[in-house]
C-alpha positions in Angstrom: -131.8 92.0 108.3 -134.2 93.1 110.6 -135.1 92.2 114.0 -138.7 90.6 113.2 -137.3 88.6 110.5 -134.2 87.8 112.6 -136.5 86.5 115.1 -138.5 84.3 113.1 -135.9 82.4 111.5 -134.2 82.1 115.4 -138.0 80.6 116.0 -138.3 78.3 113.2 -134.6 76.8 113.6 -135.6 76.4 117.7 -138.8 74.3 116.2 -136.8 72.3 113.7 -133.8 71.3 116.3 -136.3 70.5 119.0 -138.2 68.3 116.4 -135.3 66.9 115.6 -133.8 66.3 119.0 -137.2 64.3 120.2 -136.9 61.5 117.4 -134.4 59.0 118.5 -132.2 56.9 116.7 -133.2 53.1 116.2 -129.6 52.7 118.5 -130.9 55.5 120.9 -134.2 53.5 121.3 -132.3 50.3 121.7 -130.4 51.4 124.3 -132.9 53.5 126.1 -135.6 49.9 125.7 -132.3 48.2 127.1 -132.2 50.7 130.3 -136.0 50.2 131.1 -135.6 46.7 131.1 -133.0 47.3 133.6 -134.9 49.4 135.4 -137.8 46.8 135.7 -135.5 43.8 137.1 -134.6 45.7 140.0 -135.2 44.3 143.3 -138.4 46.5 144.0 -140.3 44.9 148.1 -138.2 44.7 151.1 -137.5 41.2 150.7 -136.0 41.5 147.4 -133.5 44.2 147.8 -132.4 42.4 150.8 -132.0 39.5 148.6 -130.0 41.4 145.9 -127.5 42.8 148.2 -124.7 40.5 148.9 -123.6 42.2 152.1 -127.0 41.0 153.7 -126.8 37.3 152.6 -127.1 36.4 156.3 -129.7 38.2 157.0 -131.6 37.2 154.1 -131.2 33.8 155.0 -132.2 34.5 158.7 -135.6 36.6 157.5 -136.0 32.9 154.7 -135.5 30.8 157.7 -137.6 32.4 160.0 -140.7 32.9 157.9 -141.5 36.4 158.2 -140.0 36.5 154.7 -143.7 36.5 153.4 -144.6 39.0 155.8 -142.6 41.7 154.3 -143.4 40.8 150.7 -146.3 42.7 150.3 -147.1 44.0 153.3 -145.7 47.7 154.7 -144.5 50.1 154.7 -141.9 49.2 157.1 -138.3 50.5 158.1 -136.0 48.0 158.3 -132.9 48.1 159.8 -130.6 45.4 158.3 -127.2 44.0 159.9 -124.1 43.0 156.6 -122.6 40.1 156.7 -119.9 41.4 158.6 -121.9 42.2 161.7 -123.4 38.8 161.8 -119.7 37.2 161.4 -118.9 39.6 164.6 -121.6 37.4 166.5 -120.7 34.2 168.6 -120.7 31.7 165.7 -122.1 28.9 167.9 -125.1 30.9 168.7 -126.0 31.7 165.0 -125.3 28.8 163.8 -127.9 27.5 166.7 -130.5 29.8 165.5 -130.3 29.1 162.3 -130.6 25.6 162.8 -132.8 25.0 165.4 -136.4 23.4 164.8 -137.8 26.4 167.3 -137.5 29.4 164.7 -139.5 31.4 167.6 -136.0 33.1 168.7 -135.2 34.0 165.5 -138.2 35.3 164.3 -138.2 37.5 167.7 -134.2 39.0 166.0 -135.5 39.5 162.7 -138.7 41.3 164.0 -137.2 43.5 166.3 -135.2 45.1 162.9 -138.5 46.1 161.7 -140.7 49.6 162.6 -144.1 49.9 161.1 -144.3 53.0 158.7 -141.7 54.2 156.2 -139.4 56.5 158.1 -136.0 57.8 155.8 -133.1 59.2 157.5 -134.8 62.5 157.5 -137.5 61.5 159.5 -135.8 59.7 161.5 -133.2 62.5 162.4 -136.6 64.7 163.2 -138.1 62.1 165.8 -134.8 62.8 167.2 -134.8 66.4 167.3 -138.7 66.4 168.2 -137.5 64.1 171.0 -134.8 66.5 172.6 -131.8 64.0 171.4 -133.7 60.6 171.8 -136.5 58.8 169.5 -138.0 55.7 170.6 -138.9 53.4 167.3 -141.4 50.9 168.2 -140.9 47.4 166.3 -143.3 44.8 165.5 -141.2 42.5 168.5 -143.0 45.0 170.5 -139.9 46.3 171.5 -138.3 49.5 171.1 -135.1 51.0 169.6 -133.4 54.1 170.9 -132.4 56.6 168.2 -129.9 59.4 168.9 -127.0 61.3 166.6 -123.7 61.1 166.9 -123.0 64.3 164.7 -125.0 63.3 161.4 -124.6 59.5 162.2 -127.6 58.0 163.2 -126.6 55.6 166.2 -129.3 52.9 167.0 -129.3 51.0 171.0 -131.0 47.2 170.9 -133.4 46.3 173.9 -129.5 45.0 174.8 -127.7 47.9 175.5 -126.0 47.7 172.5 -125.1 50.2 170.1 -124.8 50.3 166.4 -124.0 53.1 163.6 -126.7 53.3 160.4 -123.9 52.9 157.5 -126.3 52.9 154.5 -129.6 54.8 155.0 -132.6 54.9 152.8 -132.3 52.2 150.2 -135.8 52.4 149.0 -138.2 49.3 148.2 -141.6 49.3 146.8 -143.1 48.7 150.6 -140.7 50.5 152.4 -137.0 51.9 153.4 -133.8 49.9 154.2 -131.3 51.3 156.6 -128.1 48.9 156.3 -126.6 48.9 160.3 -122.9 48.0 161.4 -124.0 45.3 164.0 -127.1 43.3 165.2 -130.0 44.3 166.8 -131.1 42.0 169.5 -134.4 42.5 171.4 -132.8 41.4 174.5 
Protein backbone atom coordinates (compact mmCIF):
# COMPACT_ATOMS: atom_id res chain seq x y z
CA UNK A 1 0.00 0.00 0.00
CA UNK A 2 1.19 3.28 -0.47
CA UNK A 3 2.04 6.06 1.74
CA UNK A 4 -1.04 8.49 0.71
CA UNK A 5 -3.45 5.81 1.12
CA UNK A 6 -1.73 4.61 4.25
CA UNK A 7 -2.18 7.96 5.56
CA UNK A 8 -5.69 8.41 4.88
CA UNK A 9 -6.94 5.40 6.40
CA UNK A 10 -4.42 6.33 9.68
CA UNK A 11 -6.65 9.84 9.32
CA UNK A 12 -10.05 8.49 9.11
CA UNK A 13 -9.54 5.68 11.98
CA UNK A 14 -7.93 8.93 14.25
CA UNK A 15 -11.52 10.66 13.30
CA UNK A 16 -13.66 7.62 14.07
CA UNK A 17 -11.84 6.76 17.63
CA UNK A 18 -11.94 10.41 18.58
CA UNK A 19 -15.74 10.45 17.64
CA UNK A 20 -16.11 7.65 19.38
CA UNK A 21 -14.16 8.46 22.56
CA UNK A 22 -16.26 11.95 23.00
CA UNK A 23 -19.81 10.12 23.38
CA UNK A 24 -20.10 8.76 26.85
CA UNK A 25 -21.78 6.00 28.10
CA UNK A 26 -25.28 6.60 29.90
CA UNK A 27 -22.96 4.98 33.18
CA UNK A 28 -20.07 7.38 32.15
CA UNK A 29 -22.57 10.40 32.24
CA UNK A 30 -24.01 9.11 35.47
CA UNK A 31 -21.12 9.12 37.13
CA UNK A 32 -19.51 12.11 35.70
CA UNK A 33 -23.36 14.13 36.60
CA UNK A 34 -22.67 12.33 40.10
CA UNK A 35 -18.99 14.09 40.36
CA UNK A 36 -20.40 17.65 39.41
CA UNK A 37 -22.85 17.39 41.90
CA UNK A 38 -20.09 16.82 44.20
CA UNK A 39 -18.24 19.38 43.06
CA UNK A 40 -21.17 21.91 43.62
CA UNK A 41 -21.70 20.97 47.46
CA UNK A 42 -18.44 21.89 48.38
CA UNK A 43 -17.85 24.38 50.99
CA UNK A 44 -17.04 27.26 48.46
CA UNK A 45 -16.78 31.24 51.13
CA UNK A 46 -14.40 31.37 54.02
CA UNK A 47 -17.05 30.67 56.43
CA UNK A 48 -18.05 27.51 54.97
CA UNK A 49 -14.87 25.64 54.44
CA UNK A 50 -14.09 26.55 58.00
CA UNK A 51 -17.34 24.97 58.84
CA UNK A 52 -16.64 21.70 56.86
CA UNK A 53 -13.38 21.08 58.41
CA UNK A 54 -13.63 19.24 61.56
CA UNK A 55 -10.18 20.26 62.88
CA UNK A 56 -11.53 23.89 63.09
CA UNK A 57 -14.84 23.22 64.95
CA UNK A 58 -13.59 25.66 67.60
CA UNK A 59 -12.92 28.08 65.69
CA UNK A 60 -15.89 27.97 63.78
CA UNK A 61 -17.86 28.18 66.74
CA UNK A 62 -15.67 31.16 68.02
CA UNK A 63 -15.97 33.19 64.39
CA UNK A 64 -20.52 31.94 64.96
CA UNK A 65 -20.17 33.34 68.43
CA UNK A 66 -18.55 36.37 67.76
CA UNK A 67 -20.56 37.62 64.72
CA UNK A 68 -18.07 38.39 62.23
CA UNK A 69 -19.29 35.10 60.76
CA UNK A 70 -21.48 37.30 58.31
CA UNK A 71 -18.61 39.38 57.72
CA UNK A 72 -16.70 36.85 55.93
CA UNK A 73 -19.60 35.40 53.97
CA UNK A 74 -19.49 37.45 51.24
CA UNK A 75 -17.25 39.88 51.76
CA UNK A 76 -13.11 39.54 50.76
CA UNK A 77 -10.92 38.51 49.75
CA UNK A 78 -9.26 37.87 52.94
CA UNK A 79 -6.38 35.47 54.29
CA UNK A 80 -7.21 33.78 57.15
CA UNK A 81 -5.19 32.21 59.32
CA UNK A 82 -7.12 29.50 61.27
CA UNK A 83 -6.00 27.70 64.70
CA UNK A 84 -7.32 23.29 64.79
CA UNK A 85 -8.88 22.18 67.46
CA UNK A 86 -5.88 21.07 68.94
CA UNK A 87 -4.34 24.58 69.33
CA UNK A 88 -7.39 25.89 70.93
CA UNK A 89 -7.42 22.70 73.48
CA UNK A 90 -3.51 23.86 74.16
CA UNK A 91 -5.24 27.24 75.52
CA UNK A 92 -6.10 27.74 79.32
CA UNK A 93 -9.53 26.10 79.20
CA UNK A 94 -10.94 28.62 81.77
CA UNK A 95 -10.14 31.43 79.60
CA UNK A 96 -11.96 29.94 76.43
CA UNK A 97 -14.52 28.73 77.92
CA UNK A 98 -14.86 32.57 79.38
CA UNK A 99 -14.84 33.93 75.91
CA UNK A 100 -17.03 31.90 74.65
CA UNK A 101 -19.54 32.51 77.09
CA UNK A 102 -19.32 35.83 78.04
CA UNK A 103 -22.20 38.39 77.13
CA UNK A 104 -19.15 40.95 75.94
CA UNK A 105 -18.26 39.14 72.56
CA UNK A 106 -15.91 42.42 72.12
CA UNK A 107 -12.70 40.20 73.18
CA UNK A 108 -13.45 37.66 71.08
CA UNK A 109 -14.28 39.36 68.15
CA UNK A 110 -10.83 41.30 68.67
CA UNK A 111 -9.09 36.99 68.48
CA UNK A 112 -11.04 36.15 65.53
CA UNK A 113 -10.23 39.47 63.71
CA UNK A 114 -6.74 39.55 64.34
CA UNK A 115 -6.62 35.86 62.15
CA UNK A 116 -7.79 37.82 59.25
CA UNK A 117 -5.54 40.10 56.46
CA UNK A 118 -7.41 42.00 53.87
CA UNK A 119 -6.49 40.57 50.29
CA UNK A 120 -5.90 37.01 49.12
CA UNK A 121 -2.32 36.22 49.78
CA UNK A 122 -1.30 32.08 49.13
CA UNK A 123 1.79 30.82 50.49
CA UNK A 124 3.60 32.09 47.56
CA UNK A 125 2.92 35.45 48.19
CA UNK A 126 3.32 35.36 51.33
CA UNK A 127 6.84 33.71 51.14
CA UNK A 128 7.64 36.83 48.67
CA UNK A 129 6.58 39.64 51.19
CA UNK A 130 9.11 37.80 53.15
CA UNK A 131 11.83 37.78 50.81
CA UNK A 132 10.86 41.45 49.51
CA UNK A 133 11.16 42.23 53.29
CA UNK A 134 14.85 40.89 53.82
CA UNK A 135 13.42 37.85 56.19
CA UNK A 136 10.38 39.68 57.78
CA UNK A 137 6.72 40.57 56.34
CA UNK A 138 4.37 42.54 58.40
CA UNK A 139 0.60 41.39 57.55
CA UNK A 140 -1.76 43.91 58.59
CA UNK A 141 -5.25 42.46 60.07
CA UNK A 142 -8.52 43.99 60.18
CA UNK A 143 -7.82 44.11 64.43
CA UNK A 144 -5.50 46.70 63.18
CA UNK A 145 -2.79 44.74 64.37
CA UNK A 146 -0.06 43.20 62.73
CA UNK A 147 1.44 39.66 62.25
CA UNK A 148 5.20 39.07 61.71
CA UNK A 149 5.91 36.53 58.91
CA UNK A 150 9.35 34.93 58.64
CA UNK A 151 10.68 31.20 57.26
CA UNK A 152 11.89 28.71 59.10
CA UNK A 153 13.37 26.81 55.91
CA UNK A 154 10.07 26.48 53.70
CA UNK A 155 7.81 26.68 56.88
CA UNK A 156 6.05 29.73 57.15
CA UNK A 157 6.31 30.75 60.97
CA UNK A 158 3.69 33.39 62.07
CA UNK A 159 4.41 35.84 65.65
CA UNK A 160 0.95 37.21 67.36
CA UNK A 161 0.97 40.95 68.71
CA UNK A 162 2.03 38.33 71.87
CA UNK A 163 5.24 37.23 71.17
CA UNK A 164 4.08 34.11 70.28
CA UNK A 165 4.98 31.87 67.58
CA UNK A 166 3.20 29.51 65.48
CA UNK A 167 4.02 27.16 62.32
CA UNK A 168 1.39 27.45 59.05
CA UNK A 169 0.58 23.48 58.81
CA UNK A 170 -1.93 23.58 55.94
CA UNK A 171 -1.55 26.54 53.50
CA UNK A 172 -3.82 27.66 50.76
CA UNK A 173 -7.11 25.96 51.15
CA UNK A 174 -8.93 28.01 48.73
CA UNK A 175 -12.62 29.56 49.28
CA UNK A 176 -14.75 31.49 46.84
CA UNK A 177 -13.59 34.99 48.84
CA UNK A 178 -10.34 34.05 49.79
CA UNK A 179 -7.40 31.64 51.19
CA UNK A 180 -7.23 29.52 54.42
CA UNK A 181 -3.97 28.94 55.97
CA UNK A 182 -4.60 26.26 58.87
CA UNK A 183 -1.92 27.38 61.89
CA UNK A 184 -0.58 25.06 64.83
CA UNK A 185 -1.59 27.49 67.73
CA UNK A 186 -3.60 30.79 68.34
CA UNK A 187 -3.08 34.03 67.29
CA UNK A 188 -3.75 36.50 69.93
CA UNK A 189 -3.62 40.39 69.28
CA UNK A 190 -2.09 40.86 72.56
Amino acid sequence: MNTPIKLLIASAALVTVTACSSEMSEEEQAIYDARLAEEAKKPTNLTAVVQANPDLSTASTMVGISGIGAELKDEGPFTVFVATNDAFNKMDQERLSGLMSNEDKTELASIARFGLVEGDMKAADIAKAIADGDGTASLTTLEGGAIKATLEGEKVVLEDGAGNKVNVIEADVESSNGTVHIIDGVLMPK
